[in-house]
ZADO-1210 file (C-alpha; in nm, 4 decimals, padded with zeros to 6 digits):
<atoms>
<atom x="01.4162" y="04.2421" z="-00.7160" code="UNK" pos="1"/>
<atom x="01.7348" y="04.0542" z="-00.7007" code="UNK" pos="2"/>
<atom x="01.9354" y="04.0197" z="-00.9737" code="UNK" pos="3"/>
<atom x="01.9347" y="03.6983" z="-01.1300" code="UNK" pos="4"/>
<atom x="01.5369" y="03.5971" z="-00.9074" code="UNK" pos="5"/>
<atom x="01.3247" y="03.6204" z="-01.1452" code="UNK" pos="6"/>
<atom x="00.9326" y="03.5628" z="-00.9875" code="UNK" pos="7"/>
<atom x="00.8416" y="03.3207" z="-01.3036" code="UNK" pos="8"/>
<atom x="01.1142" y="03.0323" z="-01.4657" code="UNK" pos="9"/>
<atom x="01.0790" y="02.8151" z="-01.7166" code="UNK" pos="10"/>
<atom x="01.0289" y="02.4555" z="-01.5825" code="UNK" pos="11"/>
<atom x="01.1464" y="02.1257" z="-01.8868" code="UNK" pos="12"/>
<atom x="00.8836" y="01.8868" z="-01.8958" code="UNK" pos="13"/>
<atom x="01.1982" y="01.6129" z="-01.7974" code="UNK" pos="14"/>
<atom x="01.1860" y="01.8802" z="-01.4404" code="UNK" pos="15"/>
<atom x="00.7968" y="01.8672" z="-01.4064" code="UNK" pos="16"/>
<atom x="00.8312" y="01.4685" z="-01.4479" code="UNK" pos="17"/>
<atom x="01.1461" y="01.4357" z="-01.1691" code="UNK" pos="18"/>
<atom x="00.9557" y="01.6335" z="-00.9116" code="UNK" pos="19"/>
<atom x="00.6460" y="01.4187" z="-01.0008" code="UNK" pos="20"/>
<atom x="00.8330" y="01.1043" z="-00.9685" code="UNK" pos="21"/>
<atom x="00.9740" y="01.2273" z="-00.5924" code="UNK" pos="22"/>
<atom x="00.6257" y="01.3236" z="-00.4642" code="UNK" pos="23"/>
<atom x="00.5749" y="00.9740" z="-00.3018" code="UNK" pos="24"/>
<atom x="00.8032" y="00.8724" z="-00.0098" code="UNK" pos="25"/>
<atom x="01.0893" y="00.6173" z="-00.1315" code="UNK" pos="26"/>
<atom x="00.9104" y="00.3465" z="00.0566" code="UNK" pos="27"/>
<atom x="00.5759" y="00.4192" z="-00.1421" code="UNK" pos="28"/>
<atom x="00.7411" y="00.3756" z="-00.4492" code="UNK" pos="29"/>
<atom x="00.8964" y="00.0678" z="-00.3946" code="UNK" pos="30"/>
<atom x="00.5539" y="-00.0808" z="-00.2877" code="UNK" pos="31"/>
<atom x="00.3976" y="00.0177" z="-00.6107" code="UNK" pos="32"/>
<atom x="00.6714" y="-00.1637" z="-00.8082" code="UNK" pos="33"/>
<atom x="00.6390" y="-00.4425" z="-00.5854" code="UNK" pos="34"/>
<atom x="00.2740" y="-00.4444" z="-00.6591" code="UNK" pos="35"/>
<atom x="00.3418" y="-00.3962" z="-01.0323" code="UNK" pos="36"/>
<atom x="00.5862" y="-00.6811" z="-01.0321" code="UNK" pos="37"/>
<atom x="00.3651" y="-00.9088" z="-00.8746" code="UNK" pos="38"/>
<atom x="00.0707" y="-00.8552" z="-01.1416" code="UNK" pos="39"/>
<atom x="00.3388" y="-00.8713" z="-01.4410" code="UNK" pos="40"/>
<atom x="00.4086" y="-01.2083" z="-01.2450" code="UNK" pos="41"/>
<atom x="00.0421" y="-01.3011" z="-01.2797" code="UNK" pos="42"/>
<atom x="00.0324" y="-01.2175" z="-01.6381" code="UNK" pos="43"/>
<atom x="00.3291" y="-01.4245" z="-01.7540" code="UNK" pos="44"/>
<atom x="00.1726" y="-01.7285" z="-01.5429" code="UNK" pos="45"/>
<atom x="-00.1122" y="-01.6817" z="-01.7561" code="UNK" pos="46"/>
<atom x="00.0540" y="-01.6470" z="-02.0534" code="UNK" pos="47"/>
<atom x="-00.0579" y="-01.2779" z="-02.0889" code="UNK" pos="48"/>
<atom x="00.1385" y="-00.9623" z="-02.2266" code="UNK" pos="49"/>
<atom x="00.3257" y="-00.8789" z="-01.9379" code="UNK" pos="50"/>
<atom x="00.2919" y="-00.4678" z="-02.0758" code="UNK" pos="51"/>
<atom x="-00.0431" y="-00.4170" z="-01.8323" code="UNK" pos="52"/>
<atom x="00.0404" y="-00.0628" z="-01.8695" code="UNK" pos="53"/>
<atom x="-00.0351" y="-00.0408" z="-02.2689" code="UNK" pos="54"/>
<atom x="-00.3738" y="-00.2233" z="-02.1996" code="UNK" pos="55"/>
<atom x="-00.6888" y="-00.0517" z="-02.3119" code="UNK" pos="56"/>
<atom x="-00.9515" y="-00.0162" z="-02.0007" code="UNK" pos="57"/>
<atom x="-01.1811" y="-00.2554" z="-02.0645" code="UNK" pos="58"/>
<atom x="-00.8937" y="-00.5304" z="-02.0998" code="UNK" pos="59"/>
<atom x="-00.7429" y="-00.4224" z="-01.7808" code="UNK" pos="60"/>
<atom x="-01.0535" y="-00.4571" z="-01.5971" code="UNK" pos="61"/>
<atom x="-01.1730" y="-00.8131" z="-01.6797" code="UNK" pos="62"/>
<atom x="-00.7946" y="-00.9062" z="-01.6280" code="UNK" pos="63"/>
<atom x="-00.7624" y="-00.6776" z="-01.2937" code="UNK" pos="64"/>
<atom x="-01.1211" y="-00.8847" z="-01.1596" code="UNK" pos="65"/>
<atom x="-00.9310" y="-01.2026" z="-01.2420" code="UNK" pos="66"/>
<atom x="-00.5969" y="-01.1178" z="-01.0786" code="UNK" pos="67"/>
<atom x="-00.7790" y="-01.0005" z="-00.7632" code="UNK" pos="68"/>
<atom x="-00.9419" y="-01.3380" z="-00.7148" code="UNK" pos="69"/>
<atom x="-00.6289" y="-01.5264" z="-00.8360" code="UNK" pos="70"/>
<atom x="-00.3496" y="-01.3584" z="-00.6383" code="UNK" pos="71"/>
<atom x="-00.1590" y="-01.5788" z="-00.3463" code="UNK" pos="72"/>
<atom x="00.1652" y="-01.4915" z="-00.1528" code="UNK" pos="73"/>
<atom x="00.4803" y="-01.6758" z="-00.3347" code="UNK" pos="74"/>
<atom x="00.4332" y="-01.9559" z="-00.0716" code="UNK" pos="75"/>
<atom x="00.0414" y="-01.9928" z="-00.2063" code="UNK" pos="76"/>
<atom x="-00.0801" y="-01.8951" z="00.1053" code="UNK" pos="77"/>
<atom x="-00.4057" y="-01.6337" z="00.0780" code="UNK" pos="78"/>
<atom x="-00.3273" y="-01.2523" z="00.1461" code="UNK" pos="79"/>
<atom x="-00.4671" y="-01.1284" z="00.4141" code="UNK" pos="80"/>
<atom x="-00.7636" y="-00.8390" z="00.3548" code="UNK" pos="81"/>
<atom x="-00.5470" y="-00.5357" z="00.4137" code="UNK" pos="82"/>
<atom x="-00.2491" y="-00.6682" z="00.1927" code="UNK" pos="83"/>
<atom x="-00.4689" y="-00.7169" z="-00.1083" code="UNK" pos="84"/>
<atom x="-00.5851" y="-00.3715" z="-00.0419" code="UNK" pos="85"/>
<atom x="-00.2517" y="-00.2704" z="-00.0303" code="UNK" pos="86"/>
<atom x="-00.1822" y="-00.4068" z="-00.3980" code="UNK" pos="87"/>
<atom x="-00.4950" y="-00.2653" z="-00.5857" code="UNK" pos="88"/>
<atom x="-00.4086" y="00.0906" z="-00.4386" code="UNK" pos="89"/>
<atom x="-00.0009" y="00.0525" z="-00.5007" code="UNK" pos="90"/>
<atom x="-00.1005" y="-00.0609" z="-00.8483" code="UNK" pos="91"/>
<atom x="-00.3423" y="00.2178" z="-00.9278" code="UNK" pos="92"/>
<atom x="-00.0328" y="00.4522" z="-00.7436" code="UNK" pos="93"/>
<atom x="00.1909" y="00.3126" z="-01.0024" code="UNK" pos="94"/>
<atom x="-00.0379" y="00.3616" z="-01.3376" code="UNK" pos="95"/>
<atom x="-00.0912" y="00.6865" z="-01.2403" code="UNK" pos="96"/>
<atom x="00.2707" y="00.8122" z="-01.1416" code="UNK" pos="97"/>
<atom x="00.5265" y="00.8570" z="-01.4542" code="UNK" pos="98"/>
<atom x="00.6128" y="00.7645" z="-01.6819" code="UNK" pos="99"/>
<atom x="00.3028" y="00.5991" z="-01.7400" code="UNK" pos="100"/>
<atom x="00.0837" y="00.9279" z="-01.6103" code="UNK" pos="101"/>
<atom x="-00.2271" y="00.7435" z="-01.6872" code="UNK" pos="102"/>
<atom x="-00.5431" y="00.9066" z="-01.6342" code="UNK" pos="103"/>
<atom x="-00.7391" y="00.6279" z="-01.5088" code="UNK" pos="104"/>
<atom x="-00.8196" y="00.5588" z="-01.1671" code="UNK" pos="105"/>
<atom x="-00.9250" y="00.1489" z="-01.1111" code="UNK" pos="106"/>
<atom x="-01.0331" y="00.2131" z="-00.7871" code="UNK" pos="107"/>
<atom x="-01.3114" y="00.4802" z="-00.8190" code="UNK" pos="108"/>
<atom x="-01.3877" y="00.4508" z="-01.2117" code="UNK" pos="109"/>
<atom x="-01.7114" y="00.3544" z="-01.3245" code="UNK" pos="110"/>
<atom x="-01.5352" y="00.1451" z="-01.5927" code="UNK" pos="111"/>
<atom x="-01.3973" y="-00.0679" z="-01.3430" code="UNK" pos="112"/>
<atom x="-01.7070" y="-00.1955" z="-01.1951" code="UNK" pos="113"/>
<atom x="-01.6545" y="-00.5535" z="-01.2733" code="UNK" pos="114"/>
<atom x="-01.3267" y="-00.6000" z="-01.1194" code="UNK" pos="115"/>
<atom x="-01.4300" y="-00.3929" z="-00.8480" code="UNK" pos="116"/>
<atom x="-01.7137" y="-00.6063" z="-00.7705" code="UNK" pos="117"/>
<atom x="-01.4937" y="-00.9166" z="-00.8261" code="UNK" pos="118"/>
<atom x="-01.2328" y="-00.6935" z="-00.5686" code="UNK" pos="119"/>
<atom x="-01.5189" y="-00.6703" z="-00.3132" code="UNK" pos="120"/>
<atom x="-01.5955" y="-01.0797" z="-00.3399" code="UNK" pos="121"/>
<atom x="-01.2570" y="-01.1667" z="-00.2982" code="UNK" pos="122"/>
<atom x="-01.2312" y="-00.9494" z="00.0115" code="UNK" pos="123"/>
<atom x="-01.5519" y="-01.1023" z="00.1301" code="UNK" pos="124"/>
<atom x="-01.4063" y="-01.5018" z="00.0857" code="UNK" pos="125"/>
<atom x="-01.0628" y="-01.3729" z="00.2823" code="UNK" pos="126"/>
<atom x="-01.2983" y="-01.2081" z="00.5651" code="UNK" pos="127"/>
<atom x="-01.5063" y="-01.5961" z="00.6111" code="UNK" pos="128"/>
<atom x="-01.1645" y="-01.7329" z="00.6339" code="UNK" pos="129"/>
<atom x="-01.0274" y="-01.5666" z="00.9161" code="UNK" pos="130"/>
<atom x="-00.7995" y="-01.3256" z="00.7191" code="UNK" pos="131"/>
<atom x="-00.9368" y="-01.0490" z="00.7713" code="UNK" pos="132"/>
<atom x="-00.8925" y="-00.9873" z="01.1505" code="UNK" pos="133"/>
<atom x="-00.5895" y="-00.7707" z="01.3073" code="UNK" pos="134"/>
<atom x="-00.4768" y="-00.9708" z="01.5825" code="UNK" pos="135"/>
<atom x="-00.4249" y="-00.7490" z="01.8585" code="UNK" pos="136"/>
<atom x="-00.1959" y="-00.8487" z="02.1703" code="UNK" pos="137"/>
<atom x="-00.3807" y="-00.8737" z="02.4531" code="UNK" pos="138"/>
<atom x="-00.3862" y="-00.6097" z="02.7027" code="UNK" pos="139"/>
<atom x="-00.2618" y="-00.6030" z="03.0178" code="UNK" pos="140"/>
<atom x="-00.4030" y="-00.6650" z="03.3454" code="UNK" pos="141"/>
<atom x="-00.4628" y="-00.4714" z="03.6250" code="UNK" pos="142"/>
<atom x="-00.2511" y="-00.6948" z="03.8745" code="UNK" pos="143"/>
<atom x="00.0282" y="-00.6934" z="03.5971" code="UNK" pos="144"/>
<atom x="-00.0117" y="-00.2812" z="03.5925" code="UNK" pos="145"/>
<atom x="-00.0109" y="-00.1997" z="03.9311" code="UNK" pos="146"/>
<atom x="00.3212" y="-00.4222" z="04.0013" code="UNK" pos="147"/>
<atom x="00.4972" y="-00.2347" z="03.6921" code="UNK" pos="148"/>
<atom x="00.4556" y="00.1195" z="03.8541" code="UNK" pos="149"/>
<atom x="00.5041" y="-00.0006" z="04.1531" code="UNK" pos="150"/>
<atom x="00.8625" y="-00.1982" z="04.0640" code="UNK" pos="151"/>
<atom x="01.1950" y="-00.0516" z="04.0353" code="UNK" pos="152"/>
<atom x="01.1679" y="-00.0367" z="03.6220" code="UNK" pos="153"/>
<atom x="00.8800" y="00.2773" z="03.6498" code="UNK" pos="154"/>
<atom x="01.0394" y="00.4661" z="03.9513" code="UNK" pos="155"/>
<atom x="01.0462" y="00.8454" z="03.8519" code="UNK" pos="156"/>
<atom x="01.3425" y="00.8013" z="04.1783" code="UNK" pos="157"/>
<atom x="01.5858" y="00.6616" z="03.9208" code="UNK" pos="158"/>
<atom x="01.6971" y="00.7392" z="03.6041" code="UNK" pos="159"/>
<atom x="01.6825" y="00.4477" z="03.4533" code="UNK" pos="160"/>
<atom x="01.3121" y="00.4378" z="03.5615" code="UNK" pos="161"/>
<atom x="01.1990" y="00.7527" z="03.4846" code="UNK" pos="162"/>
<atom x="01.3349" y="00.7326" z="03.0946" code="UNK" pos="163"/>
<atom x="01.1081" y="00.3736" z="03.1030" code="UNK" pos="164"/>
<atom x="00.7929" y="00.5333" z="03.2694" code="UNK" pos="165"/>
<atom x="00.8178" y="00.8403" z="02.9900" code="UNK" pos="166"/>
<atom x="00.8742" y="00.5672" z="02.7281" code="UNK" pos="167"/>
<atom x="00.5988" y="00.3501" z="02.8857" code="UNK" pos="168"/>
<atom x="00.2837" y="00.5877" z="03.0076" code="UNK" pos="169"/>
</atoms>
């Protein structure tokens, strides 16, 4: 063996909680503070303790039911169904990530069947009002098709062409 390699090191606990903090993408992270932000939001609105993560389960699943049925964008406009989704995961993400390391899980738990069910209702009321549809663009036609490969802009004869037919097809 190499001097100085040694197959086993001693890891800190501060270590073990750096690397756990950098096992989410940048992006991830900043979504489950955004998420966490939002609920602390909710909280002071409602003239709750904004310290959600210090609650006890059963607190922070009748408040959790309420907040899922309460929540609007900052203009007051409804979330859509997969942004609301977005916020319950992000916000279990960020109770279970340090420092917080929680070992609760307020998606899956059995102890959060109330404000799961309350979860699932408000997911039903966005669906009956339209917000639950991904609005696609429409495809395109066949006439529309055939005079793209047939123009200039998808003719493997140019370069120009070719680099926008490998982009395109």
């Amino acid at each position: 063996m190499e001097s100085g390699k040694r197959r086993f090191v001693d890891t800190s606990d501060e270590e073990i909680e750096q690397k756990r903090l950098k096992m989410s993408a940048d992006k991830t992270i900043k979504q489950n503070i955004a998420a966490a932000t939002i609920f602390r939001e909710y909280l002071k609105v409602k003239k709750m303790d904004p310290g959600f993560e210090q609650y006890d389960t059963l607190k922070l699943d009748e408040v959790l039911g309420h907040f899922y049925m309460d929540v609007r964008k900052a203009d007051g406009n409804r979330y859509k169904t997969n942004s609301l989704q977005c916020l319950r995961y992000s916000l279990n993400r960020y109770l279970k990530a340090p420092p917080y390391n929680k070992k609760i899980d307020i998606v899956n738990d059995e102890s959060f069947s109330a404000s799961r069910e309350n979860f699932k209702a408000a997911m039903a009321e966005l669906k009956r009002m339209g917000l639950g549809d991904v609005e696609h663009y429409p495809s395109i036609d066949e006439a529309d098709r055939r005079k793209m490969y047939t123009s200039i802009y998808l003719s493997p004869n140019t370069p120009f062409g070719l680099q926008n037919k490998v982009q395109f097809v």
